[in-house]
N, C-alpha and C positions, 0 to 999 in steps of 0.2 A: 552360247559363247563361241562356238564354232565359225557361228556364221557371221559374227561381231569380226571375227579374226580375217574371215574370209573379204569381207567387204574392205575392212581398212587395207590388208593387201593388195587387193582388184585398186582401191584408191590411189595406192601408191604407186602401181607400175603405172598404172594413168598419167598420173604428175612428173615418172620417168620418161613412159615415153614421150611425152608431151615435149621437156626440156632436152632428151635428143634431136628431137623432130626440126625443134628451136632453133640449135647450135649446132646446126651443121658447118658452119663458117670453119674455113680454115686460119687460124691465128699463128700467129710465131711466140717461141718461147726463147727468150734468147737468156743464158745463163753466164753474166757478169764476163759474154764475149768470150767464152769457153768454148759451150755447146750450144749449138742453135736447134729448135725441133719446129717445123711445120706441122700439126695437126690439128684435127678439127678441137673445138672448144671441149665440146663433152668428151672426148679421150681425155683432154687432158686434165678434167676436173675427175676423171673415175683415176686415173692413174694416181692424182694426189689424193685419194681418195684413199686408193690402195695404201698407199705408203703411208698414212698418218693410220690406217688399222692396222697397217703392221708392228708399228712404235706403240701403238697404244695397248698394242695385246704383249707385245713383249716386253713393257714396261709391267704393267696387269701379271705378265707369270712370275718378274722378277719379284715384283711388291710379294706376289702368294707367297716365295718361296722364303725370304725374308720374314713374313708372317709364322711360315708354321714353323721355322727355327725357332723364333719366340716361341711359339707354342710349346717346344719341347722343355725347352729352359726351363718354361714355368713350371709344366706337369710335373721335372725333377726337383724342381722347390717342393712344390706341393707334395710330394714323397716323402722330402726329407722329412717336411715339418711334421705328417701324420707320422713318421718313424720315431721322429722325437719323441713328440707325443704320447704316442702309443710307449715311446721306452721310460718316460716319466709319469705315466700312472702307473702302468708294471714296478718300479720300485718304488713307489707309495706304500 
C-alpha cells in the first residue's frame, strides 16, 4: 500500500513538473481594466489554485459547523423523547 502511495506521488510531481517546465510563458492577467498582473502561466494557475482551496475549505468548515448544530438539536430530541418515554412506562 505504501509503495502504491509512493508511486502515484513520484507520478504526480512528474506531471507538475512537467507542466511547470511547460508554462514558463509570461501571460497578462488583466482584471475588467482594474488590475493588470504579468506572470508566468503556472503562478497564475497555482495562485487560482490557492484561492478556490481556500473557498472550498472555508465553505467545507462552514457546512461542518452547520452540521454539528444540527447534530445537537437532534441528540436534544432524542433526550426528550427517551425522557418521555421513560416518564410514561414509569406511570403505567
Amino acid at each position: 500500500m505504501k509503495i502504491t502511495r509512493w508511486i502515484i506521488r513520484i507520478i504526480l510531481f512528474l506531471l507538475v513538473l512537467v507542466l511547470i517546465l511547460n508554462n514558463k510563458n509570461i501571460v497578462d492577467f488583466n482584471f475588467y481594466g482594474i488590475y493588470t498582473l504579468s506572470a508566468p502561466l503556472i503562478i497564475l494557475c497555482l495562485i487560482f489554485l490557492l484561492i478556490g482551496l481556500i473557498i472550498g475549505m472555508g465553505y467545507g468548515f462552514l457546512r461542518s459547523l452547520e452540521l454539528k448544530a444540527k447534530i445537537k438539536v437532534l441528540q436534544e430530541e432524542i433526550k426528550n423523547v427517551h425522557k418521555t418515554n421513560n416518564n410514561s412506562l414509569t406511570a403505567d
